[in-house]
TORZA-439267 format. One record per residue (C-alpha): residue in three letters; residue number from 0; x, y negated, z negated. Coordinates in Angstrom, 2 decimals. Example, Ala and Ser with C-alpha at 12.3 -4.5 7.8 and 13.67 -1.06 7.14 Angstrom:
<atoms>
ATOM  residu  num        X        Y        Z
ATOM     ALA    0    12.30     4.50    -7.80
ATOM     SER    1    13.67     1.06    -7.14
</atoms>
This chain:
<atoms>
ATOM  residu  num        X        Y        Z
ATOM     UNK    0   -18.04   -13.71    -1.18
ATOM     UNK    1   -21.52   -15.08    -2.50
ATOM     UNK    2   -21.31   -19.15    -1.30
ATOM     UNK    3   -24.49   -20.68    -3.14
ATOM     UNK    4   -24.82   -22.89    -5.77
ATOM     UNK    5   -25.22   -20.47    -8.60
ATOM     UNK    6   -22.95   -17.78    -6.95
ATOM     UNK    7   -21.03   -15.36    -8.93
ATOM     UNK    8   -17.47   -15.97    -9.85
ATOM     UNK    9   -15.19   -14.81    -6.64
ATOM     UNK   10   -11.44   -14.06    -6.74
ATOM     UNK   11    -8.52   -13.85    -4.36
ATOM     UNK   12    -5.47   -12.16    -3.93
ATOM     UNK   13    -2.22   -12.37    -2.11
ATOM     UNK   14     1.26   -11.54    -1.96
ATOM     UNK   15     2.91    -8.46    -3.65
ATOM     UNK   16     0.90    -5.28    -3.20
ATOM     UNK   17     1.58    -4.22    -7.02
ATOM     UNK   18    -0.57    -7.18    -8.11
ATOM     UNK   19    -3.47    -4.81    -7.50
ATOM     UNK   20    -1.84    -2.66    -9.97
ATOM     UNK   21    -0.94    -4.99   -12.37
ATOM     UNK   22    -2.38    -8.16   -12.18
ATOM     UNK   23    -5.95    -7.65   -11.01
ATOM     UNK   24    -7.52    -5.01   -13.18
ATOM     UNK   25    -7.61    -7.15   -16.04
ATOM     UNK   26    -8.80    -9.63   -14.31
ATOM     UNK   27   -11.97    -7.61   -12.81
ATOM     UNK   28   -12.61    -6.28   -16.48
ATOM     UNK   29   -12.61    -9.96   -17.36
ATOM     UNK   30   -14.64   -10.55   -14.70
ATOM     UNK   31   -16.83    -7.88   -15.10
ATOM     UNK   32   -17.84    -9.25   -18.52
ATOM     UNK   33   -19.54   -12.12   -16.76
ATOM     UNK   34   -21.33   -12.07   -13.58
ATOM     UNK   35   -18.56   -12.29   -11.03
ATOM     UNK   36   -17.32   -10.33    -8.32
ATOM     UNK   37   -13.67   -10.08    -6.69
ATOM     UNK   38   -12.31   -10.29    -3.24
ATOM     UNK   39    -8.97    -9.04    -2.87
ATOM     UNK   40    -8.30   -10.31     0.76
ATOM     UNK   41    -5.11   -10.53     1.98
ATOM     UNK   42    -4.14    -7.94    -0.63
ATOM     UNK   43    -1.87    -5.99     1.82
ATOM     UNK   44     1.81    -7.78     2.00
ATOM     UNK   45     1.85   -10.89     3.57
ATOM     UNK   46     3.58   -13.31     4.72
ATOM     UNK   47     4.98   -16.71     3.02
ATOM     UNK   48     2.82   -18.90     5.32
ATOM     UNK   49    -0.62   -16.85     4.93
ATOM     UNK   50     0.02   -16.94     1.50
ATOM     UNK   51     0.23   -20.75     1.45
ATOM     UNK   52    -2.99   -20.89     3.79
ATOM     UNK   53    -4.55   -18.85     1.43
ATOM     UNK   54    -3.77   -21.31    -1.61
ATOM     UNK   55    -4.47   -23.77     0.28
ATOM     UNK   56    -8.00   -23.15     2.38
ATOM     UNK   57    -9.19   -20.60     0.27
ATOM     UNK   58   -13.23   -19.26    -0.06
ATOM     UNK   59   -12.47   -18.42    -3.40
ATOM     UNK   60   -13.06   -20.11    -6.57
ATOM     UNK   61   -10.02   -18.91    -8.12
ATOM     UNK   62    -6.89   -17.69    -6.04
ATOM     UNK   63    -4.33   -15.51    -7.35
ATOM     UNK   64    -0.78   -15.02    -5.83
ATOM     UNK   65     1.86   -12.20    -6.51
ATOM     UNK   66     5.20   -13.72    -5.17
ATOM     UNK   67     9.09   -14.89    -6.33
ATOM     UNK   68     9.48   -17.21    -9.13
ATOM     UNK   69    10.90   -19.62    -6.28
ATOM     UNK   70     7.96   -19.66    -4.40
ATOM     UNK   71     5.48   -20.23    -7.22
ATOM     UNK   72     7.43   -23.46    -8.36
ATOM     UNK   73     6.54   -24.59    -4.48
ATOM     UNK   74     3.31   -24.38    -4.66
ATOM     UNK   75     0.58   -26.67    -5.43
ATOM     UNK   76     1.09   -27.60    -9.56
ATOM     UNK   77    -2.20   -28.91    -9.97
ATOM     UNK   78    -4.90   -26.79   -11.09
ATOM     UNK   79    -2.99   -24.16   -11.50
ATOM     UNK   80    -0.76   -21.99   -14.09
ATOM     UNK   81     2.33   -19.23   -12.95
ATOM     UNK   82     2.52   -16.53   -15.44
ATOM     UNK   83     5.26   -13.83   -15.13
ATOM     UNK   84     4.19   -10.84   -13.63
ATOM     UNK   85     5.39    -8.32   -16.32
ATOM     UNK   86     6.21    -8.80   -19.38
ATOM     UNK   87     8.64    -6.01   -22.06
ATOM     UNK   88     7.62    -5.69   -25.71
ATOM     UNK   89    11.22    -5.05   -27.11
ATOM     UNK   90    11.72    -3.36   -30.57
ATOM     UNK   91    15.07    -3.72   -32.48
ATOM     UNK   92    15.44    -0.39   -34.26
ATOM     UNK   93    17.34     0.11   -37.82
ATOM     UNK   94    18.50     4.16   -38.62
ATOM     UNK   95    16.34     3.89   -42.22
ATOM     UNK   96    12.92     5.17   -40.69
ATOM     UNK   97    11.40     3.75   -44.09
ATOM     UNK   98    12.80    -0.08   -43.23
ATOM     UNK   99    11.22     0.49   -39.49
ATOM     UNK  100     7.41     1.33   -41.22
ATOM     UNK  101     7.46    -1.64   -43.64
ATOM     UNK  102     7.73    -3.73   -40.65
ATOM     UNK  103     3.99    -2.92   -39.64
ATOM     UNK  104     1.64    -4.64   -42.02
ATOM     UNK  105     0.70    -2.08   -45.13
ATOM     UNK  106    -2.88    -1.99   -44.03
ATOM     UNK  107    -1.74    -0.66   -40.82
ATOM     UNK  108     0.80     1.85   -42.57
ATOM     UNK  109    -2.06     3.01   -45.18
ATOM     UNK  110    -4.11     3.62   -42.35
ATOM     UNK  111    -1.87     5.71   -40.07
ATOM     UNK  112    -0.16     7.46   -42.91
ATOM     UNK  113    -3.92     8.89   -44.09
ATOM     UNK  114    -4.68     9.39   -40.08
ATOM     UNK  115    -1.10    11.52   -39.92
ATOM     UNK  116    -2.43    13.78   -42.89
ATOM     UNK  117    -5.67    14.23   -42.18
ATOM     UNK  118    -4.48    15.29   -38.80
ATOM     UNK  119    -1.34    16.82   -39.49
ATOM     UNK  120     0.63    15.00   -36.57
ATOM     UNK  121     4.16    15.87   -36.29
ATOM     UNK  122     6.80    15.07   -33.71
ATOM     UNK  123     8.27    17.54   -30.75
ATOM     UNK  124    10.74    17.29   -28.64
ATOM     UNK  125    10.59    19.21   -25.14
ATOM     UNK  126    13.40    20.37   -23.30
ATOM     UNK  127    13.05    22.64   -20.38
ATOM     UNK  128    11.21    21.44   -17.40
ATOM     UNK  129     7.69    23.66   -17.99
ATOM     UNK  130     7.81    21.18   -20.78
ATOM     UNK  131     7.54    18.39   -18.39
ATOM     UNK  132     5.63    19.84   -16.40
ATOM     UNK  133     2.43    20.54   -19.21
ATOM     UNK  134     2.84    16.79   -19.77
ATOM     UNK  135     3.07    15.92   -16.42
ATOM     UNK  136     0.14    17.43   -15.06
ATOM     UNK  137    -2.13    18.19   -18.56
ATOM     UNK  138    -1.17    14.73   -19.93
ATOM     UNK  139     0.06    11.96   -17.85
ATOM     UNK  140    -2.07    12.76   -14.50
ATOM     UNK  141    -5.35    13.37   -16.07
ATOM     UNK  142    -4.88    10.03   -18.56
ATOM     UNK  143    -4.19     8.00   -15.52
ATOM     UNK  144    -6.96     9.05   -13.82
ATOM     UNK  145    -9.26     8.45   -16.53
ATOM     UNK  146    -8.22     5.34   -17.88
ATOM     UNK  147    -7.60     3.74   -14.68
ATOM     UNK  148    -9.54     5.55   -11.92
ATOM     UNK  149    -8.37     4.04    -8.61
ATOM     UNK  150    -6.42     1.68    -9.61
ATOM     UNK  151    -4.20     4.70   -11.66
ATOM     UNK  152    -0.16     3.66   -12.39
ATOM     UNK  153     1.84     6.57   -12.17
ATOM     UNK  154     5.46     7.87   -10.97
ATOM     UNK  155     5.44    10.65    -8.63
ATOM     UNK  156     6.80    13.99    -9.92
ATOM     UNK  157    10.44    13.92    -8.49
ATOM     UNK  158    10.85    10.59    -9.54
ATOM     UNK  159    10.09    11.64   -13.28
ATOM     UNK  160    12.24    14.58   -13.04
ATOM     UNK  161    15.39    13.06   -12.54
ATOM     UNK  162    15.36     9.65   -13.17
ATOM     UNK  163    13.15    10.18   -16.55
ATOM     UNK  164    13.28    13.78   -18.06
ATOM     UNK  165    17.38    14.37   -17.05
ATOM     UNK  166    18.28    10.77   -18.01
ATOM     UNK  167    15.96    10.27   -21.80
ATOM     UNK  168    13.87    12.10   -23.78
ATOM     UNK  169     9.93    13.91   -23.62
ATOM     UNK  170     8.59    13.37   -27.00
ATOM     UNK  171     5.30    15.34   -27.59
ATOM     UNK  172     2.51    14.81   -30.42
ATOM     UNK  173     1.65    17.68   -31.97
ATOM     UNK  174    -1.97    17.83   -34.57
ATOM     UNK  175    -1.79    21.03   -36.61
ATOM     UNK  176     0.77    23.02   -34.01
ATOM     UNK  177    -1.03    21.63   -31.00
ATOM     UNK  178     0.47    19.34   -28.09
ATOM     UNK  179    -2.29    16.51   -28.28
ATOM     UNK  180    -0.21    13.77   -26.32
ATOM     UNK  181     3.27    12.85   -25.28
ATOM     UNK  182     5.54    10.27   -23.85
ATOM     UNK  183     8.04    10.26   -21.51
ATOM     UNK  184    11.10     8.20   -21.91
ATOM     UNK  185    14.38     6.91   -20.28
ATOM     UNK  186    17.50     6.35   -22.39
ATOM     UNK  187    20.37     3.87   -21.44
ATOM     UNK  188    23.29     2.16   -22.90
ATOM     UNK  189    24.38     5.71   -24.13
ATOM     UNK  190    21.66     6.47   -25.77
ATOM     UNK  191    21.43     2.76   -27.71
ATOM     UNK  192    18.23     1.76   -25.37
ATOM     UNK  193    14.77     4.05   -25.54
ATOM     UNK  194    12.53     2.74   -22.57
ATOM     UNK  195     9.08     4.43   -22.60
ATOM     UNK  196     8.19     5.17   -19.15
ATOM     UNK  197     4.74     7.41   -19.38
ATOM     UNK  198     2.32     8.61   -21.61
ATOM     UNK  199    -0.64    11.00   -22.18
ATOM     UNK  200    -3.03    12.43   -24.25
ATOM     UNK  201    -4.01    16.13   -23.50
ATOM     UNK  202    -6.67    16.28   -20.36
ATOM     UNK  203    -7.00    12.37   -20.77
ATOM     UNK  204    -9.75    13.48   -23.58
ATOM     UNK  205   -10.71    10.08   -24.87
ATOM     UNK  206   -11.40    12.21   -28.30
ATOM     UNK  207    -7.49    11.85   -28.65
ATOM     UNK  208    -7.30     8.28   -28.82
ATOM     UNK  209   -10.50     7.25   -30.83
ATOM     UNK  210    -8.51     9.88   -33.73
ATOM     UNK  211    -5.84     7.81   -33.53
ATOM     UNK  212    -3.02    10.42   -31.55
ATOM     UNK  213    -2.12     7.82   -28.84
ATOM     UNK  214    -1.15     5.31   -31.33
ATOM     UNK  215     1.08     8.00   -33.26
ATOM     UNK  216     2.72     8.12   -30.13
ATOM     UNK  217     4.45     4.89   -31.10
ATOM     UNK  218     4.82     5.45   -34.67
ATOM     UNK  219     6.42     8.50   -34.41
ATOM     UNK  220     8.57     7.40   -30.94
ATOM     UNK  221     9.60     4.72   -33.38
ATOM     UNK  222    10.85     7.82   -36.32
ATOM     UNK  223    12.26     9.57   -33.91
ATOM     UNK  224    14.54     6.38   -32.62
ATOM     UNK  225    15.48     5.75   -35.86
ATOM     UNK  226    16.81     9.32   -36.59
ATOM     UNK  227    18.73     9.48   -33.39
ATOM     UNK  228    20.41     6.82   -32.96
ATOM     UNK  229    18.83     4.23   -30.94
ATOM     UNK  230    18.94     0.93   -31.60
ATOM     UNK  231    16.26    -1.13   -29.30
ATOM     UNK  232    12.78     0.63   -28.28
ATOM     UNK  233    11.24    -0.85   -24.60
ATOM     UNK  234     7.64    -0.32   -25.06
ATOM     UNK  235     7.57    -0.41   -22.01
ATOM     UNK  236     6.15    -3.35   -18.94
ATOM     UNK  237     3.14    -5.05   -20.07
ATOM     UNK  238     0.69    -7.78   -17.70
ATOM     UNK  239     0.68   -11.41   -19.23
ATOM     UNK  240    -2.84   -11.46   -20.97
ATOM     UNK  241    -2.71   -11.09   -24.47
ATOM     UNK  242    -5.93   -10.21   -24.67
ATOM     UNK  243    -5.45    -6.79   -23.75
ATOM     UNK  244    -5.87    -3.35   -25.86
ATOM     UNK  245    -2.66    -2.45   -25.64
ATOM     UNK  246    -0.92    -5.91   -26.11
ATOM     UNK  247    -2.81    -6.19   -29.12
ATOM     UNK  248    -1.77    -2.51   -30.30
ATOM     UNK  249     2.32    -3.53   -29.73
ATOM     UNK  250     1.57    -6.34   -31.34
ATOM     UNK  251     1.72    -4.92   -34.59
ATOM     UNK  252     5.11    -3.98   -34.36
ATOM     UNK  253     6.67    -7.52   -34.02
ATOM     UNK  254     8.24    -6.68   -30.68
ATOM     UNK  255     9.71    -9.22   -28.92
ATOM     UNK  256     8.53   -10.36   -26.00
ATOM     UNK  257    10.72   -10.55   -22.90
ATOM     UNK  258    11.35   -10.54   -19.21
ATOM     UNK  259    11.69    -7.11   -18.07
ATOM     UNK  260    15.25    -6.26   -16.32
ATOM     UNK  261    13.92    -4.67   -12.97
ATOM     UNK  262    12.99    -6.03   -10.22
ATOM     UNK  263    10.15    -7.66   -11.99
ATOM     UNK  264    11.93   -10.04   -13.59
ATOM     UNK  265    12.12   -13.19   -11.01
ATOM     UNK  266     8.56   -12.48    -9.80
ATOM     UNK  267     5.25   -14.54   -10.79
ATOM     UNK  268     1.74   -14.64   -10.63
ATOM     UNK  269     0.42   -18.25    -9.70
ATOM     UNK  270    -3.05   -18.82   -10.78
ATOM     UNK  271    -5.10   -21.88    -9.00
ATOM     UNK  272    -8.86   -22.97   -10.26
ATOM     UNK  273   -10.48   -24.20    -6.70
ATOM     UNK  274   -13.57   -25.02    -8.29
ATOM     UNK  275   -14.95   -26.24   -11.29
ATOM     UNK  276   -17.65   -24.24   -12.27
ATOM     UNK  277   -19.26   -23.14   -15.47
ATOM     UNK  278   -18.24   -19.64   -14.48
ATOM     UNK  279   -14.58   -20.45   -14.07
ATOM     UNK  280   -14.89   -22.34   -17.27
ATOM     UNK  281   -16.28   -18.87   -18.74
ATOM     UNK  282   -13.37   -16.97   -17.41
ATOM     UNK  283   -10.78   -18.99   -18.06
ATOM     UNK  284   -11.91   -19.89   -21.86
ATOM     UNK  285   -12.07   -15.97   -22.22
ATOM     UNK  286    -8.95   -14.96   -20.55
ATOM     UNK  287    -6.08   -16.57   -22.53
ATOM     UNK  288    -2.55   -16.08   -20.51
ATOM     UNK  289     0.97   -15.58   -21.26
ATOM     UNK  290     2.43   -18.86   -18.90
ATOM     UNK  291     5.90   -19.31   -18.07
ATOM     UNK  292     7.44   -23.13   -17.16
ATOM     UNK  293    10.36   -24.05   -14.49
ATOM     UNK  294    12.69   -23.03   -17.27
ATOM     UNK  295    10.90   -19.08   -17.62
ATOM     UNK  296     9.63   -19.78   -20.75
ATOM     UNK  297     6.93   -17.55   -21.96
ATOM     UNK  298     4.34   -18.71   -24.11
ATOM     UNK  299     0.19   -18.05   -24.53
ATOM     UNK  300    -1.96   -20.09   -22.97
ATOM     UNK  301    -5.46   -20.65   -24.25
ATOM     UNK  302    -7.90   -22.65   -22.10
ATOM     UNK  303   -10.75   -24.92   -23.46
ATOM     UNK  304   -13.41   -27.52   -23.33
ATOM     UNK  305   -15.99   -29.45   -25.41
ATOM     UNK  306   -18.44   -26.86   -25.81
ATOM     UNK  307   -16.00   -23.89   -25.49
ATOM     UNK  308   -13.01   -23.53   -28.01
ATOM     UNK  309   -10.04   -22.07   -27.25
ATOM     UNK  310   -10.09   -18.51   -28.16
ATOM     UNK  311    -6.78   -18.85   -30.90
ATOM     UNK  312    -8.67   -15.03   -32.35
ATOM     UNK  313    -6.53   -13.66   -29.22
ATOM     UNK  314    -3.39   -13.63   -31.54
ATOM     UNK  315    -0.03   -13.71   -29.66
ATOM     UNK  316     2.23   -14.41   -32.37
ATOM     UNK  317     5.25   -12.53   -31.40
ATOM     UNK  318     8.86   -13.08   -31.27
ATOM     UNK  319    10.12   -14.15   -27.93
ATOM     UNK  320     6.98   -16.29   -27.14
ATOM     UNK  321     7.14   -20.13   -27.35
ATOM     UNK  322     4.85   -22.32   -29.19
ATOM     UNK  323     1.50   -21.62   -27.56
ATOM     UNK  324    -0.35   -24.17   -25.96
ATOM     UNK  325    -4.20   -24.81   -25.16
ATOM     UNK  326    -5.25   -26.71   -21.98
ATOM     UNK  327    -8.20   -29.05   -21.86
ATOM     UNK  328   -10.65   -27.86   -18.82
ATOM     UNK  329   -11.56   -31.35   -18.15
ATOM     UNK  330    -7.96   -32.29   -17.16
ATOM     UNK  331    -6.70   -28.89   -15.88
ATOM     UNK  332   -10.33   -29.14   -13.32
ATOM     UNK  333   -10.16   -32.67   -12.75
ATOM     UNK  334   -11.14   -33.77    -9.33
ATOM     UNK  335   -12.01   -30.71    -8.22
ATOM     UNK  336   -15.72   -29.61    -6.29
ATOM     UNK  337   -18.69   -27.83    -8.10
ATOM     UNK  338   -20.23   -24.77    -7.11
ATOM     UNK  339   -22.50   -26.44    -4.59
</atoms>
């Protein structure tokens, strides 16, 4: 990690091995967007007491740490914030598919309903296992891979067989006859609960979501729930930045935003400025975060300062979240060293 006195922004990780999966990407594309670079020492499970040396002698200017909920609360408070390390967007579901659409704002529903003609999307559902196995490896796999290169999220074939496909539902997309994309999804609660596990578009082709096919995926998931049955939609785990694509995309829906029930649910992420530097003043202005208190709480975060205002564009205005709160860089960095 660059140590001079106009070095890039450095990061570092510790603690759970998934926070490489779902806590760091975002933060390297935030990163990215400025001059910084990331370190992800220590990134390999670790123990309680390197974890705490790592907090506490770190070469970083910000240090990250995937651990319990417990174990966050005993670590240094200053300079730092502990955001959960999913989040679920739920979706209560009513059997009048008409009531379900008037929930998304009528500029959305214009726009989606002329998008659905012009591309004549309808809804399929598959039921043998070639089925799966077309979205499997011609959707899912190849979607992964593109979207998220090496740092792909995916569930290993078996695993999808029988814990997904013979417990839920495949759903596929279809423009004018053609399987275009597709989601994967879990049912529980006898069929009351729709939890979307994994998606794709056809070959990952990026041409399927800039015309709009990976967001039918969701409108028409949400038809088909509302036909059958179901009464709550899980869109499915989310990472706490509200600034994201895709949180911005469930957004619209007026999900509410929750714990998830897994094992996810009592861990953290515990985020700790080290420095204060104009380029952790950068990052942190430009990455709001979804915080959680002693009492697990969620609500947005949105950092600031004199010369950079808190970025309130990044809505995060949903149900489930508490009244959002900005943070003043010249307390939350107060007494810590420059970059020198």
């Amino acid at each position: 990690m660059a140590t001079s006195a106009d070095r890039m922004l450095t990061l570092a990780y510790g603690g759970f091995p998934e926070g490489l999966t779902y806590v760091l990407p975002h933060l390297r594309a935030q990163q990215a967007s400025g001059t910084g670079s990331v370190s992800t020492a220590d990134a390999a499970p670790v123990t309680w007491r390197r974890i705490r040396r790592g907090v506490l002698v770190p070469d970083a200017d910000l240090v990250v740490v995937g651990c319990s909920g417990r174990r966050a609360l005993a670590l240094p408070r200053a300079h730092s914030v502990v955001l959960p390390f999913r989040v679920h967007a739920l979706l209560d579901v009513v059997s009048d598919a008409d009531t379900m659409r008037r929930s998304v704002s009528p500029n959305e529903r214009r726009q989606f309903a002329n998008l659905r003609r012009r591309h004549e999307w309808t809804c399929e559902a598959g039921t043998r296992v070639e089925d799966l196995r077309f979205f499997y490896e011609r959707m899912h796999l190849p979607t992964m891979a593109t979207r998220h290169g090496e740092e792909s999220r995916s569930t290993d074939w078996t695993l999808a067989l029988r814990a997904l496909f013979r417990h839920g539902v495949l759903l596929f997309i279809n423009e004018a006859g053609k399987r275009v994309a597709g989601v994967l999804c879990r049912t529980e609660d006898g069929g009351r609960t729709l939890r979307m596990r994994l998606l794709g578009v056809l070959d990952g082709d990026e041409t399927h979501y800039r015309s709009g096919a990976a967001k039918a995926v969701y409108y028409l998931t949400i038809e088909w729930a509302a036909r059958h049955g179901v009464r709550r939609i899980d869109f499915a785990g989310g990472d706490p930045f509200p600034g994201t694509g895709v949180f911005q995309f469930k957004r619209r829906f007026h999900p509410t935003i929750a714990h998830p029930q897994d094992h996810y649910r009592d861990r953290r992420v515990y985020v700790r400025a080290v420095r204060d530097t104009d380029a952790i003043r950068d990052f942190l202005v430009a990455t709001p975060m979804l915080t959680v208190d002693e009492a697990g709480r969620i609500a947005a975060t949105y950092f600031h300062d004199a010369t950079r205002p808190a970025r309130l564009d990044v809505r995060a205005d949903c149900p489930g979240l508490g009244r959002s709160r900005t943070v003043d860089l010249d307390e939350f960095l107060d007494r810590l060293p420059g970059g020198g």
